[in-house]
Structures are given as structure tokens and as C-alpha cells.
N, C-alpha and C positions, 0 to 999 in steps of 0.2 A: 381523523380522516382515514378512509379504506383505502388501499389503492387497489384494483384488479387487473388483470391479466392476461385479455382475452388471447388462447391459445387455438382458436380457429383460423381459418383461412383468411390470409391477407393477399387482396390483389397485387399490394403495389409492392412484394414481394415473394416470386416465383419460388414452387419450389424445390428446397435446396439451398436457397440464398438465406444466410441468418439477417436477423433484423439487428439494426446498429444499435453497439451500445449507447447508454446516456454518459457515460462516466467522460468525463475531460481528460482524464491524464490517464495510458494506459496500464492495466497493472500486470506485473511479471510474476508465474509461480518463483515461488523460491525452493532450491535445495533443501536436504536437511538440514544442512548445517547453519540457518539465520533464524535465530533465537533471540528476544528479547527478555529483558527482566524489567518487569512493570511494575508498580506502585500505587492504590487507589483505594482509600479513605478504609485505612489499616491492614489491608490486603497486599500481600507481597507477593508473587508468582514469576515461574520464568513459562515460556510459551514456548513453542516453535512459532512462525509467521510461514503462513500457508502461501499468499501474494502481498504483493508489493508496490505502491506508486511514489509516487512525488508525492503526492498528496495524505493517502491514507496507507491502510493494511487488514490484515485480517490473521487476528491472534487465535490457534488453538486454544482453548482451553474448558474445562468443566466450570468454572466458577462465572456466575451471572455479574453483570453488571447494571445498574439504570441508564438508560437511554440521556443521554447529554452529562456524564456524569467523565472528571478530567482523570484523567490517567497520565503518569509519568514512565517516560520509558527511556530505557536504557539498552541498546544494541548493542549483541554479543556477534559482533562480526570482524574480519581480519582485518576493514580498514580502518580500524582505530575506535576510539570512542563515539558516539552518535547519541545523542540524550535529544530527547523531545517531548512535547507535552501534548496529547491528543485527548478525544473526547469518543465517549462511546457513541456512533451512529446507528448501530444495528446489535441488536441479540440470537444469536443460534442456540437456544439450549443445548448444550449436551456437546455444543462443534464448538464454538468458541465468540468472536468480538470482533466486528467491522468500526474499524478508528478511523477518525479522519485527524492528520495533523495539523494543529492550532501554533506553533511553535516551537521552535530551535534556533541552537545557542550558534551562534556567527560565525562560531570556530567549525561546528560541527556539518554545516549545510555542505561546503565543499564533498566533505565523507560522503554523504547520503547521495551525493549527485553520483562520487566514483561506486559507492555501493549500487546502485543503479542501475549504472554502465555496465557495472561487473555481471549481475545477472542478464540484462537483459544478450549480451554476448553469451552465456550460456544455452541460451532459452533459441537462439534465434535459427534459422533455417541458412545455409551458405549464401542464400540467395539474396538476402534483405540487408535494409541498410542500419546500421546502427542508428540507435534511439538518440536524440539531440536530448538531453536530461537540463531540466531547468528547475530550480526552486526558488516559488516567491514568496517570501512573506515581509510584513509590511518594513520597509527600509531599506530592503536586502533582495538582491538576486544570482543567484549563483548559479553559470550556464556550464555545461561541458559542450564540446565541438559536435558538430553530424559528419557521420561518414561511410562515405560507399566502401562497402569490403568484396 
């Protein structure tokens, strides 16, 4: 299947106003400092992670991957351990790997919500409310609180 693009004039958006994303769960750039170290079928790398959701991410890197193909990953970030198991969604030759995550360890989902939090308070304008961060996967859901700053 194509998908296309049209970048002409859309009435039911004036403009100026961007057109909403598709994505479900919003993604946060990340600092330099969130790097993971992945795993996938003899391949070992560490990356920087360019953004970030509950759901997925998007890994620098030179090396290609095929499109549904699992990757194990391991987060190199302050709040502790984070291991999860994602799947390649997307290929950037040259830029790197849009993952969506399929899986994480029960101890770990709590981390990933405070990692989360953590960027998304970096990223945020005085103005806005902090991110209500939720992870579901099947059995398990791990919420952190919303809050006006």
C-alpha cells in the first residue's frame, strides 16, 4: 500500500494552523543524554533516542533494520533500569528507527512512566500542564498523577 500526502491547500484548515497529528500518545524530543542499547537478530548497538512516547520512539542510527522485525532494548537513563521489547515500524536510511513498544518487564513500566514525566517537564513551556503518563500493556497499567504547574 502507498500512502500519499497531499501538501496543497486544505479548507478545513486555515492558514497557519497545523493539521493534527495521527499519533495516540504524544512524543517528547529527548536530551542528549537518553541512549539506549538494543539487540536484534546478531546486531548490538547503543543509539541516542531522538523522541519518545508511552508507546514508541525513534532510535538514531546508521544500521537498517526490516520493517516488523523485534528489537530488545535496554535504557541508559538515570531512573534505573527500563528493558523492553519493540518492533521496527518505520526505516530512515541514514537517520535511524521508528519502534513501537510491544512489551515491558512489570518492574520496569513504573521507570518508563517517571522517565516520561522527567522529559516531558524538561520540554514543557511554564504555561502547560504536566503530562498525565500512562502505560498499558496487556495485564498491567501503570498511571503517574496530572498536574497544573
Amino acid at each position: 500500500m502507498i500512502l500519499k500526502t497531499n501538501t496543497g491547500f486544505d479548507k478545513r484548515f486555515p492558514a497557519g494552523q497545523s493539521i493534527p497529528s495521527r499519533r495516540h500518545y504524544p512524543r517528547v524530543d529527548t536530551p542528549q543524554g537518553v541512549w539506549v542499547y538494543w539487540h536484534c537478530k546478531g546486531l548490538e548497538d547503543t543509539s541516542r533516542v531522538r523522541d519518545l512516547s508511552i508507546r514508541g520512539l525513534f532510535v538514531e542510527t546508521a544500521e537498517q533494520r526490516d520493517v516488523d522485525a523485534t528489537i530488545r532494548l535496554d535504557f541508559l537513563v538515570q531512573e534505573g533500569q527500563i528493558r523492553a521489547k519493540a518492533v521496527v515500524r518505520h526505516v530512515k536510511p541514514g537517520s535511524g528507527l521508528g519502534l513501537r513498544l510491544i512489551a515491558l518487564t512489570e518492574e520496569d513500566g513504573p521507570r518508563l512512566v517517571t522517565l516520561m514525566t522527567r522529559l516531558h517537564s524538561l520540554s514543557r513551556s511554564p504555561h502547560q500542564v504536566e503530562m498525565k503518563a500512562s502505560v498499558h500493556f496487556p495485564g498491567r497499567t501503570w498511571v503517574t498523577e496530572q498536574k497544573k504547574v
